[in-house]
matplotlib code that plots the C-alpha trace (Angstrom):
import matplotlib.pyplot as plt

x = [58.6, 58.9, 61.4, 59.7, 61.5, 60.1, 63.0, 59.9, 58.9, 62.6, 62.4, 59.5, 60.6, 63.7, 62.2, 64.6, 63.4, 64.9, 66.8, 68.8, 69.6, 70.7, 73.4, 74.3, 74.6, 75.7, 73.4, 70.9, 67.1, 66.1, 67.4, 66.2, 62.8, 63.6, 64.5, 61.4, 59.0, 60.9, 61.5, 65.1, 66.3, 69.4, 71.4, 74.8, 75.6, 78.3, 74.8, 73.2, 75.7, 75.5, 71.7, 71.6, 74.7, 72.4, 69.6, 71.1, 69.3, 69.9, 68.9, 66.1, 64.8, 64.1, 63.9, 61.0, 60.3, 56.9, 57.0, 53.9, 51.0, 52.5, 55.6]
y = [-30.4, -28.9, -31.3, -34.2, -37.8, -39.5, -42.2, -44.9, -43.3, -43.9, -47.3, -48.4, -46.5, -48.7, -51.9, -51.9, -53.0, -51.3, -54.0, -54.2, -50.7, -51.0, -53.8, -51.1, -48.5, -49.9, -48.8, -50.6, -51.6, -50.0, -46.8, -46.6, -47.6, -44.6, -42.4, -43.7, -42.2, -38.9, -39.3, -39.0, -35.3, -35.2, -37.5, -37.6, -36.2, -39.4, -41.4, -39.4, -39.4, -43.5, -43.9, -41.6, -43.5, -46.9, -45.4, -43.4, -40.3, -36.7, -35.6, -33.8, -37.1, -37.7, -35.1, -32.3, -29.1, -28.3, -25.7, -25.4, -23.0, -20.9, -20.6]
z = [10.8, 7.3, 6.1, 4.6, 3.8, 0.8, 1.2, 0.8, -2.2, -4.2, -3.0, -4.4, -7.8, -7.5, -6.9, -3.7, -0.3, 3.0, 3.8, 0.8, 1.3, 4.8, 3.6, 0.8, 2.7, 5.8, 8.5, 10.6, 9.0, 12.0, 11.2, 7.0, 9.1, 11.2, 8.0, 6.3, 8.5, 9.4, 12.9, 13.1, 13.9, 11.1, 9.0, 8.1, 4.7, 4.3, 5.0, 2.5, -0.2, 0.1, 0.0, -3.0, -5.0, -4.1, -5.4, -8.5, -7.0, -5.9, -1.6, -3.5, -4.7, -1.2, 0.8, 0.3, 2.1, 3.3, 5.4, 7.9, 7.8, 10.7, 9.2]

ax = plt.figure().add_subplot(projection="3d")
ax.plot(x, y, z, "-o")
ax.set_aspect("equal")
plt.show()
């Protein structure tokens, strides 16, 4: 997939670990686990918006686009 989640990146620049941003943002630490290594198929943009405000960060700041060699 040529949407690439650097969500574990941001935390470590923030010194924050994914269970403190679960309890921020109010989602499982199952699913920031999920996030973290990409396999989730979409995220809400209300999601979004909260894991950006907690890490005082834009969606660019964790999300990357690499698009494949076939594309």
């Amino acid at each position: 997939m040529p949407i690439v989640v650097t969500l574990d990146v941001m935390l470590a620049r923030r010194k924050m670990r994914s269970k403190e941003l679960a309890e921020i943002v109010g989602i499982t630490e199952q699913n920031v686990s999920l996030l973290k290594s990409g396999k989730v198929k979409g995220v809400r943009f209300e999601t979004l918006e909260k894991i950006c405000q907690a890490l005082d960060c834009t969606p660019g700041d964790i999300l990357d686009y690499a698009p494949d060699e076939t594309d």
